[in-house]
C-alpha positions as CSV (number, residue, x, y, z in Angstrom):
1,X,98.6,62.4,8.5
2,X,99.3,64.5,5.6
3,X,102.4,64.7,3.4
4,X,104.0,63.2,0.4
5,X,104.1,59.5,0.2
6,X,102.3,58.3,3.3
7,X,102.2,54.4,3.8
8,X,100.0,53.2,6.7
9,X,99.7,49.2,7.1
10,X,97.6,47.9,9.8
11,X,96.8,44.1,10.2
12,X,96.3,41.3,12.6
13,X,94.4,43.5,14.6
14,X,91.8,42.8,16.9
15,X,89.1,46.3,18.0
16,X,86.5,46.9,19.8
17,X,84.4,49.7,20.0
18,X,85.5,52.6,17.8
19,X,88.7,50.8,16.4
20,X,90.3,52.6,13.7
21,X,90.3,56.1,12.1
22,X,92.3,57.0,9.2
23,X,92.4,60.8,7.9
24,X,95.3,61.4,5.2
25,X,95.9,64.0,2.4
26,X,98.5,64.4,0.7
27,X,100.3,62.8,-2.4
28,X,100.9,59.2,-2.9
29,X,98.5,58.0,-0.3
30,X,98.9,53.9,0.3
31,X,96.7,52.4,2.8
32,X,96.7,48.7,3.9
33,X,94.2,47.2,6.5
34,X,94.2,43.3,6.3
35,X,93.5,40.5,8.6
36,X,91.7,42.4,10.8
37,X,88.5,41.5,13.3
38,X,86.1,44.8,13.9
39,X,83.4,45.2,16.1
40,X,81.0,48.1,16.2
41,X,82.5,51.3,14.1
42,X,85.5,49.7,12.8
43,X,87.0,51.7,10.5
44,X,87.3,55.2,9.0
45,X,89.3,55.8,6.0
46,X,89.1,59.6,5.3
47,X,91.1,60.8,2.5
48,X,92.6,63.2,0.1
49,X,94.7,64.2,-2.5
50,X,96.6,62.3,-5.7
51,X,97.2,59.1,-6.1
52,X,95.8,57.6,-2.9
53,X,95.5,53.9,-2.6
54,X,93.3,51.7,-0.2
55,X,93.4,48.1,-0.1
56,X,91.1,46.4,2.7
57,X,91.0,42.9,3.0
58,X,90.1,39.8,4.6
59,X,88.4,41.6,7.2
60,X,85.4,40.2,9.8
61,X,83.6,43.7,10.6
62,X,80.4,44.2,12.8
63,X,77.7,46.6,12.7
64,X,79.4,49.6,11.2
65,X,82.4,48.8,9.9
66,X,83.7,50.3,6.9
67,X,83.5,54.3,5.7
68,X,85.3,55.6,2.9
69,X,85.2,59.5,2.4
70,X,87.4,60.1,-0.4
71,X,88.3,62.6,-2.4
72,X,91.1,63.3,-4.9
73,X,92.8,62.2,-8.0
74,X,93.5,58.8,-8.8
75,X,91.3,57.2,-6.3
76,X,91.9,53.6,-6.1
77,X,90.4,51.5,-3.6
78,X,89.9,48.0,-3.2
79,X,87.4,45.8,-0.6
80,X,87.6,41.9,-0.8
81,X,87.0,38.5,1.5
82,X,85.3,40.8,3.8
83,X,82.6,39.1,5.9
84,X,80.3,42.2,6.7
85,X,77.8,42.4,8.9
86,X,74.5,44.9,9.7
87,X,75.7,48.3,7.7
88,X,79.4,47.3,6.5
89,X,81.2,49.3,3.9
90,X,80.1,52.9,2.7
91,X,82.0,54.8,0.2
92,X,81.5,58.7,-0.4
93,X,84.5,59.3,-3.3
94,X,84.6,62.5,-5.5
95,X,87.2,63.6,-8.2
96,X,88.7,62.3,-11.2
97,X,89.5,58.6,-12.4
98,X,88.2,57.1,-9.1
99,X,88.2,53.3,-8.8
100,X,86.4,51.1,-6.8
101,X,86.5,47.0,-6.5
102,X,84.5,44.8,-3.9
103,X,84.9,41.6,-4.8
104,X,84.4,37.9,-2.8
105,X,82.1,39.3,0.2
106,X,79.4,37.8,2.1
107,X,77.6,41.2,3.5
108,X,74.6,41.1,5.4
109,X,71.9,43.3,5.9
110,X,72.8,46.8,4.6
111,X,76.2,46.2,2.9
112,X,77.4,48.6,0.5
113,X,76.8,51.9,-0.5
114,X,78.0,54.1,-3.2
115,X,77.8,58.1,-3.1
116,X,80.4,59.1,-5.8
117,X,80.6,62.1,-8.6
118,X,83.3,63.3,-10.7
119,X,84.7,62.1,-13.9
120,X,86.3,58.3,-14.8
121,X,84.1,56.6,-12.3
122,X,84.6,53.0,-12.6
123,X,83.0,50.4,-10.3
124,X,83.4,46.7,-9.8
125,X,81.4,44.6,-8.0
126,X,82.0,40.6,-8.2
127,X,81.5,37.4,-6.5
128,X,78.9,38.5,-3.8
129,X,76.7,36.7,-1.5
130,X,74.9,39.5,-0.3
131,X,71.5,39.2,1.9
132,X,68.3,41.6,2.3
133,X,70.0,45.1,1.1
134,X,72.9,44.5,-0.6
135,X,74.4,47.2,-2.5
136,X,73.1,50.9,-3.4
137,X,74.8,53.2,-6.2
């Protein structure tokens, strides 16, 4: 999708295999994926432009299950009561005032990595129960 003000929503959602692939640009950006119960690559959110928005939550992924390529201004995403296994959640963001929050996860294994650059870089990371590798900025 690309555009001015794209909204995507996806929840109560069951995949296998390859389950979801996301590739926006545009302006206003909003992307919701909640409720959901991943198996093997999961989910691709690959975005750009201004003001894009991610919000993924309460989410049960396997293996790979989480990649955010991002790039833009006014990068806003947010990952929380996740229960992540093997490599769960990467995010590759570049641009300018680019926000990121994990919060309340129980990864496993290799759980989060961070590849960003750019300027206003802000990162939360909270409320964690993570287990061998656990995060990597």
């Amino acid at each position: 999708m690309s555009g001015q003000n794209v909204n995507t929503t996806a929840e109560y959602m069951i995949p296998n295999k390859i389950s979801m692939i996301f590739c926006m640009s545009g302006q206003n950006v909003n992307t919701t994926a909640e409720y959901m119960i991943p198996n093997k690559i999961s989910m691709i959110f690959c975005m750009s432009g201004q003001n894009v928005n991610t919000t993924a939550q309460n989410m049960i992924p396997n293996n790979i299950s989480m990649i955010f390529c991002m790039s833009g201004q006014n990068v806003n995403t947010t990952a929380e009561y996740m229960i992540p296994n093997k490599i769960s959640i990467i995010f590759c963001m570049s641009g300018q005032y680019v926000n990121i929050t994990a919060k309340n996860m129980i990864p496993n294994k290799i759980s989060i990595i961070f590849c960003m650059s750019g300027q206003y870089v802000n990162i939360k990371v909270k409320n964690m129960i993570p287990n061998k590798i656990s995060i990597i900025f």
